[in-house]
N, CA, C and O atoms as a DFTB+ gen file, in Angstrom:
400 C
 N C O
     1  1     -16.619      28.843     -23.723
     2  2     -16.114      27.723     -24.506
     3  2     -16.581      27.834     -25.960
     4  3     -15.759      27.704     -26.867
     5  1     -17.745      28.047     -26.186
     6  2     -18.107      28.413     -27.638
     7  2     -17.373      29.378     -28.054
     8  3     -16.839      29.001     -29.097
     9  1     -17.041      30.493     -27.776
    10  2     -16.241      31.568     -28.412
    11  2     -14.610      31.531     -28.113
    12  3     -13.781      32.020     -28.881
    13  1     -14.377      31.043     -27.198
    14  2     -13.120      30.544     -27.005
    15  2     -12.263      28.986     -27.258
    16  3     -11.073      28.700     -27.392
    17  1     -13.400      28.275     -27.245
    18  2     -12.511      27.158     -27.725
    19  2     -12.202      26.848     -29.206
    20  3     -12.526      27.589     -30.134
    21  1     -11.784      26.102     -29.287
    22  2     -10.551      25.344     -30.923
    23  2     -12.112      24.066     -30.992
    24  3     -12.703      23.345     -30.188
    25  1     -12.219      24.442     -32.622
    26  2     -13.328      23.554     -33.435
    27  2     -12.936      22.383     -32.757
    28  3     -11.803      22.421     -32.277
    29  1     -13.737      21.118     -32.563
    30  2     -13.889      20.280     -31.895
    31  2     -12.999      19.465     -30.479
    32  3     -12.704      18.323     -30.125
    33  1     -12.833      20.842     -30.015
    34  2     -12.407      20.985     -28.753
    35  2     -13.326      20.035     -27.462
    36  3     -14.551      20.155     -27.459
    37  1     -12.828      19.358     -26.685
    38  2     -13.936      18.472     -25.429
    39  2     -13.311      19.291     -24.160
    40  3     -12.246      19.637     -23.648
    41  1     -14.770      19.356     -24.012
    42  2     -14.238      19.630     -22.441
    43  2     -14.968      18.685     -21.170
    44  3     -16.116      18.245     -21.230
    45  1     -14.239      18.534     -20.289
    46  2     -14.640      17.038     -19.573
    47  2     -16.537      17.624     -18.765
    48  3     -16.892      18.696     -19.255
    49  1     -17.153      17.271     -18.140
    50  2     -18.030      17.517     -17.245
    51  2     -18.058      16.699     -15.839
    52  3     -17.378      15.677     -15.748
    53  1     -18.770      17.105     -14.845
    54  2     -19.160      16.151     -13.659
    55  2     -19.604      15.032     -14.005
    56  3     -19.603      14.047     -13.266
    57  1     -19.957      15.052     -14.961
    58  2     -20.868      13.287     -14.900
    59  2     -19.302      12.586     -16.099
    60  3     -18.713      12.959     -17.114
    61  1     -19.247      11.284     -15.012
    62  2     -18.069      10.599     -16.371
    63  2     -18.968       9.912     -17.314
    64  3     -20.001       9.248     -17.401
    65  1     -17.693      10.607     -18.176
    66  2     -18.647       9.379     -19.850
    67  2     -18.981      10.319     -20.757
    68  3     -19.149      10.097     -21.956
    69  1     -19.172      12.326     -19.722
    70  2     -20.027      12.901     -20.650
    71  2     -19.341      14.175     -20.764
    72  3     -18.926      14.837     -19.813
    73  1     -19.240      14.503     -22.123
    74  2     -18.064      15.652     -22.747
    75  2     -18.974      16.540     -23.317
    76  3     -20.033      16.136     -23.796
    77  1     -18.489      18.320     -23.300
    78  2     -18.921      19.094     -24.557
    79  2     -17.896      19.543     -25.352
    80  3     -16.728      19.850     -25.114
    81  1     -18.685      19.514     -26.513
    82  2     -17.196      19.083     -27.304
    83  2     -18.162      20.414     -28.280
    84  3     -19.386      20.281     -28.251
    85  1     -17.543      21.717     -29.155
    86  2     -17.237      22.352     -30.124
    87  2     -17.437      21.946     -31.466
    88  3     -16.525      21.548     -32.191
    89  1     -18.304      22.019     -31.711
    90  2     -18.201      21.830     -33.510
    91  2     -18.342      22.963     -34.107
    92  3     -18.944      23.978     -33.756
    93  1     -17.528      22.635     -35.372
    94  2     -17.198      23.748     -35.991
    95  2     -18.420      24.246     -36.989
    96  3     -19.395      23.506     -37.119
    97  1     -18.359      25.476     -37.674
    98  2     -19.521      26.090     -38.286
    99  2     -19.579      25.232     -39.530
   100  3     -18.482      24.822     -39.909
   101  1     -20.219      25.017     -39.962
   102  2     -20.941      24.037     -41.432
   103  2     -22.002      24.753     -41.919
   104  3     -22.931      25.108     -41.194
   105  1     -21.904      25.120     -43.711
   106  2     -22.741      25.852     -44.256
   107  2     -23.214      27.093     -43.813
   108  3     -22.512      28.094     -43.669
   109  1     -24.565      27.002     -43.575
   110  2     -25.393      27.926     -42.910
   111  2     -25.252      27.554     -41.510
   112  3     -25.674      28.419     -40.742
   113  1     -24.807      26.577     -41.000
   114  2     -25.001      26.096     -38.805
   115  2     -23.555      27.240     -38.826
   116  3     -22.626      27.458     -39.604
   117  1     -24.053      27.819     -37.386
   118  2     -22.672      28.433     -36.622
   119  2     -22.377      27.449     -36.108
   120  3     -23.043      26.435     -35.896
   121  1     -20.705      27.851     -35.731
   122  2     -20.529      26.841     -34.309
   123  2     -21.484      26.671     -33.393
   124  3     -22.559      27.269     -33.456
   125  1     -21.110      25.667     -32.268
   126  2     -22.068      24.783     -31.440
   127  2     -21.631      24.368     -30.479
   128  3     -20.436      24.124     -30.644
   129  1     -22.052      24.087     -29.275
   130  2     -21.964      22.913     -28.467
   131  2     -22.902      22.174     -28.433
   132  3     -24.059      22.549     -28.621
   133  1     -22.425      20.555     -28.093
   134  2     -22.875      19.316     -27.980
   135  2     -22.487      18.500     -27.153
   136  3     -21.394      18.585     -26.593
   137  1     -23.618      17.278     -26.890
   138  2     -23.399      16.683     -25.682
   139  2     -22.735      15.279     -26.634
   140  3     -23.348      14.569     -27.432
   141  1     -21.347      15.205     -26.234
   142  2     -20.570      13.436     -26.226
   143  2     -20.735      12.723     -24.633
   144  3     -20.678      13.074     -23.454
   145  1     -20.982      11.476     -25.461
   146  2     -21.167      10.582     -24.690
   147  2     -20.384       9.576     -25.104
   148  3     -20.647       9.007     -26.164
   149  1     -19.291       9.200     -24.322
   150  2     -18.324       8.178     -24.388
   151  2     -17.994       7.380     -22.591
   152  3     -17.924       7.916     -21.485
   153  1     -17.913       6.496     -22.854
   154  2     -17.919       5.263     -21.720
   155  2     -16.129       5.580     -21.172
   156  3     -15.361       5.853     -22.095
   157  1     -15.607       5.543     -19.927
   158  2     -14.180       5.902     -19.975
   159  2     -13.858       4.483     -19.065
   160  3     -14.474       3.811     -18.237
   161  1     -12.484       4.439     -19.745
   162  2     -12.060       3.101     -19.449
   163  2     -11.506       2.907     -18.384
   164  3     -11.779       3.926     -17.750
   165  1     -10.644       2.004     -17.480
   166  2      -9.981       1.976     -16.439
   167  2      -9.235       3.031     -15.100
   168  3      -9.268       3.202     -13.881
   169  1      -8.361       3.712     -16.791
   170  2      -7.767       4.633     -16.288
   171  2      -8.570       5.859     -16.423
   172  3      -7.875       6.872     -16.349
   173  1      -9.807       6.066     -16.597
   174  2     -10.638       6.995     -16.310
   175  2     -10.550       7.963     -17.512
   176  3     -11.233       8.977     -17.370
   177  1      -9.823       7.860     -18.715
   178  2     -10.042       8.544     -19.918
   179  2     -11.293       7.440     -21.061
   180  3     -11.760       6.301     -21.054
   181  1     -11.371       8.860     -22.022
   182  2     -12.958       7.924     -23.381
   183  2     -12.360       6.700     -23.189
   184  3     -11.376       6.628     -22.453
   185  1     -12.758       5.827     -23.682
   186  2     -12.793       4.601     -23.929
   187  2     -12.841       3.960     -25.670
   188  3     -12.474       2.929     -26.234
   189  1     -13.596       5.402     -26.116
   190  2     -13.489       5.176     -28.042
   191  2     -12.797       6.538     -28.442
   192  3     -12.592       7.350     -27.540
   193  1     -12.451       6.817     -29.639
   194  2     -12.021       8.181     -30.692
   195  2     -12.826       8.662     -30.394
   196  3     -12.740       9.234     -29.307
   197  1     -14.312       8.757     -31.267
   198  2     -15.751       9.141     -30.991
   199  2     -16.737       8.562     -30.388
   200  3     -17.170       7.421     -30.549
   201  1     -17.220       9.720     -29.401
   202  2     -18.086       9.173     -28.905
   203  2     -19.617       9.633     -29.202
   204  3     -19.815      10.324     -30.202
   205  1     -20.529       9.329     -28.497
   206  2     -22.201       9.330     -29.379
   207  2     -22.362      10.650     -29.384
   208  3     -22.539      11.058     -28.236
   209  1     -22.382      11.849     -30.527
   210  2     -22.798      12.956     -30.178
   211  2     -24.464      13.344     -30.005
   212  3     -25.238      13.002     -30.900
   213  1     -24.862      13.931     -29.042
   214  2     -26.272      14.574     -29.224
   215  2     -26.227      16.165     -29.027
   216  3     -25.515      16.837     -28.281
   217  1     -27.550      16.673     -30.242
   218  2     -27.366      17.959     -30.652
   219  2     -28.555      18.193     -29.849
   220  3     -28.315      19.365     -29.557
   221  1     -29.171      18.051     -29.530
   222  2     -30.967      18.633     -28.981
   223  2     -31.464      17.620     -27.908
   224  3     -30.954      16.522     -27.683
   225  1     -32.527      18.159     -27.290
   226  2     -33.080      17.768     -26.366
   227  2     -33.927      16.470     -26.709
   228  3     -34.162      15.573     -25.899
   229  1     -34.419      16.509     -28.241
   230  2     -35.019      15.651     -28.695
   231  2     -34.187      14.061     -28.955
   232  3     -34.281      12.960     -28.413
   233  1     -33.571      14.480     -29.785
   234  2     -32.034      13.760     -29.685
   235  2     -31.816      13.059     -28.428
   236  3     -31.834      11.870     -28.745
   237  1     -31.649      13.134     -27.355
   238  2     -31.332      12.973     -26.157
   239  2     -32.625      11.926     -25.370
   240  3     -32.486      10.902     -24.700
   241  1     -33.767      12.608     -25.740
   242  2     -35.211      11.700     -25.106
   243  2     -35.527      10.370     -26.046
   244  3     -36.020       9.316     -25.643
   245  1     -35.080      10.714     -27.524
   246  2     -35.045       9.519     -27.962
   247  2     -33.931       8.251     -27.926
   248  3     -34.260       7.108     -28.245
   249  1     -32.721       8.571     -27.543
   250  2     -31.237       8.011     -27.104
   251  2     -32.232       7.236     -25.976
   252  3     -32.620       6.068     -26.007
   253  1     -32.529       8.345     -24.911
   254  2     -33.584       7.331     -23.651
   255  2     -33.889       6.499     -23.737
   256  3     -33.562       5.489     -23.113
   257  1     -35.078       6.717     -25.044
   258  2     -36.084       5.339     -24.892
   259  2     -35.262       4.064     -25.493
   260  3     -35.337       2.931     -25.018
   261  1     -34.490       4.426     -26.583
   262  2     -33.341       2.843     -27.220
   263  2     -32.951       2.670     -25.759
   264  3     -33.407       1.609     -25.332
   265  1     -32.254       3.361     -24.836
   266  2     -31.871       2.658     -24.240
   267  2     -32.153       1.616     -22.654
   268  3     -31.516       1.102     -21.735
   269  1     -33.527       1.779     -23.149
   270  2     -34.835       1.424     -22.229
   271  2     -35.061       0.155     -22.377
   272  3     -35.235      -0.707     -21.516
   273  1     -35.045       0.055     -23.922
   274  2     -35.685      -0.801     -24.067
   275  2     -34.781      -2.388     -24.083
   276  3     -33.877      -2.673     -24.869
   277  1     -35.210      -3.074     -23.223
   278  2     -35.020      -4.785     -22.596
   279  2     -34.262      -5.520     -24.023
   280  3     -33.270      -6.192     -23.740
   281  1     -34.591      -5.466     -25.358
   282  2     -34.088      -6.156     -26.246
   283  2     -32.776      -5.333     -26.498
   284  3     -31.952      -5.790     -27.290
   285  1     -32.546      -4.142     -25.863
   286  2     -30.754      -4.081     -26.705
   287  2     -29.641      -4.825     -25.843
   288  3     -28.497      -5.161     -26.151
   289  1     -30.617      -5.021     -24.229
   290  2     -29.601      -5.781     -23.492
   291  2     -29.702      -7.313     -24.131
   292  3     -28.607      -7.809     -24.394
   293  1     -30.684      -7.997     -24.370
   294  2     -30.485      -9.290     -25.542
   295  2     -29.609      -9.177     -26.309
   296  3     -28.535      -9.765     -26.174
   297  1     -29.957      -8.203     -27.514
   298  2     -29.075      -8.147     -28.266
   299  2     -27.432      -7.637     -27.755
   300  3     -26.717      -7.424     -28.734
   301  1     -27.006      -7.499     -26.928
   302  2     -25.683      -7.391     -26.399
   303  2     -25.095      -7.881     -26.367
   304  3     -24.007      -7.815     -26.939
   305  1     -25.757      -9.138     -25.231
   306  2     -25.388     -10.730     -24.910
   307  2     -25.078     -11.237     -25.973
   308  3     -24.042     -11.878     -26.147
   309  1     -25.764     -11.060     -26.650
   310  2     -25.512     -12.111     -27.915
   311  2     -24.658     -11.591     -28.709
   312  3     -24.291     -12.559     -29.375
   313  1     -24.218     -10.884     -28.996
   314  2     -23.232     -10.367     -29.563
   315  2     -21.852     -10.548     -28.764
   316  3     -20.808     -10.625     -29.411
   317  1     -21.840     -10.611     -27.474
   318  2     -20.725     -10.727     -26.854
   319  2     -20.822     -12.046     -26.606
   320  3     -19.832     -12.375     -25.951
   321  1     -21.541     -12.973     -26.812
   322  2     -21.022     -14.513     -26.541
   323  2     -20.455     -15.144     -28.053
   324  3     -19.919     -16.246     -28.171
   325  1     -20.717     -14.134     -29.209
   326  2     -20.213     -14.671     -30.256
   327  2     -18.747     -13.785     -30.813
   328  3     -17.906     -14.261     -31.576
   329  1     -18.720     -12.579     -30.287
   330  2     -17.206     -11.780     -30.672
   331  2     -16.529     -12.123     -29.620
   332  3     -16.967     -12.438     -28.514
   333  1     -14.630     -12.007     -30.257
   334  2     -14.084     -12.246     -29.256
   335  2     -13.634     -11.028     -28.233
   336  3     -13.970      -9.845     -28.273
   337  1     -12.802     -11.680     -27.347
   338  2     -12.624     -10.139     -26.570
   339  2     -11.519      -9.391     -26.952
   340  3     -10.440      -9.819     -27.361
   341  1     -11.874      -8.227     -26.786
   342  2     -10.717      -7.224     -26.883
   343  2     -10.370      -6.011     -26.078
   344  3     -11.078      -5.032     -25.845
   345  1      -8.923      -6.309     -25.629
   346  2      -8.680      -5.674     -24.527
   347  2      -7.974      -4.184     -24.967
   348  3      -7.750      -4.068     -26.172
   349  1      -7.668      -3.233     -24.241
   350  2      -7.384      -1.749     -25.015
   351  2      -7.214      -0.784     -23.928
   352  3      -8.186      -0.618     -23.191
   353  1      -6.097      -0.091     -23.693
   354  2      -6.342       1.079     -23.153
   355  2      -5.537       2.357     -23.722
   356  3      -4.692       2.275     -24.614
   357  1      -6.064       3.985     -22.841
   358  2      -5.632       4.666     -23.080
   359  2      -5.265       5.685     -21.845
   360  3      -5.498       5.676     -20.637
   361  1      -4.542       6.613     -22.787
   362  2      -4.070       7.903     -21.125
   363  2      -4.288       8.295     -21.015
   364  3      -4.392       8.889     -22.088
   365  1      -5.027       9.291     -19.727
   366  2      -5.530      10.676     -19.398
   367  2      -4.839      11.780     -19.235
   368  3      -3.935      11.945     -18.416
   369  1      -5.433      12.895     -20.351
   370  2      -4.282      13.840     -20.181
   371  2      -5.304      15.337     -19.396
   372  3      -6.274      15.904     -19.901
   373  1      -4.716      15.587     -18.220
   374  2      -5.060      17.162     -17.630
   375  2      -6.317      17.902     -18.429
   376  3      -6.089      18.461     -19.501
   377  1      -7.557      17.884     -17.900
   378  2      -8.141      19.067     -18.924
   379  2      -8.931      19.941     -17.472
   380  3      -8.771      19.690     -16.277
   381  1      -9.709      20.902     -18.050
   382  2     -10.828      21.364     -17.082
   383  2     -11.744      21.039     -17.209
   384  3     -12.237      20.923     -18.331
   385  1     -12.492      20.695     -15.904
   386  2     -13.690      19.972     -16.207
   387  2     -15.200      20.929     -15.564
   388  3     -15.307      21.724     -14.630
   389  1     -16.040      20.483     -16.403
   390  2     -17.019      21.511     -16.547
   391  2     -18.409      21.147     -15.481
   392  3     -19.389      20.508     -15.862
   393  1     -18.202      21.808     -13.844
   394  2     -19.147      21.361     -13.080
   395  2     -20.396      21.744     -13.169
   396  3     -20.764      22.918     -13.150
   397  1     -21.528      20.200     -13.330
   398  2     -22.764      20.237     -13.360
   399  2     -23.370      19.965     -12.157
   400  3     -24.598      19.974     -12.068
């Protein structure tokens, strides 16, 4: 997939929600793979355009601990008792998916 795929190319994985997706070379970085993380909606495709990219392992242990921690579910709530709702979907189109 790195040498064969198209610059920001996704490819699905076993776990839903979680994509590797191709980025293209920048400056001095070669191309890459990276871990997206996007939530999938109903019909089982992303749920956003972009989803959270992580580049490193470090990256990833710190994503952990935010999401550990008891005040982002506060802060959620509260955010969703004051926005309104919004409803949205999208289509799933055929890909290969990459077993973990």
């Amino acid at each position: 997939f790195l040498s064969n795929g198209k610059d920001w190319e996704k490819m699905k994985t076993s776990i839903p929600g979680v994509f590797v997706q191709k980025l293209p070379a920048y400056k001095s970085s070669p191309s890459r793979l990276v871990i997206e993380i996007n939530p999938l909606d109903s019909a089982g495709a992303p749920s956003k355009r972009r989803g959270f990219i992580i580049r490193s392992i470090e990256e990833l242990e710190q994503i952990r601990r935010i999401f550990q921690d008891d005040k982002l579910d506060k802060l959620q709530n509260i955010l969703e008792s004051v926005n309104p709702k919004i409803k949205g979907s999208t289509s799933m189109k055929s890909e290969d998916v990459l077993e973990l």
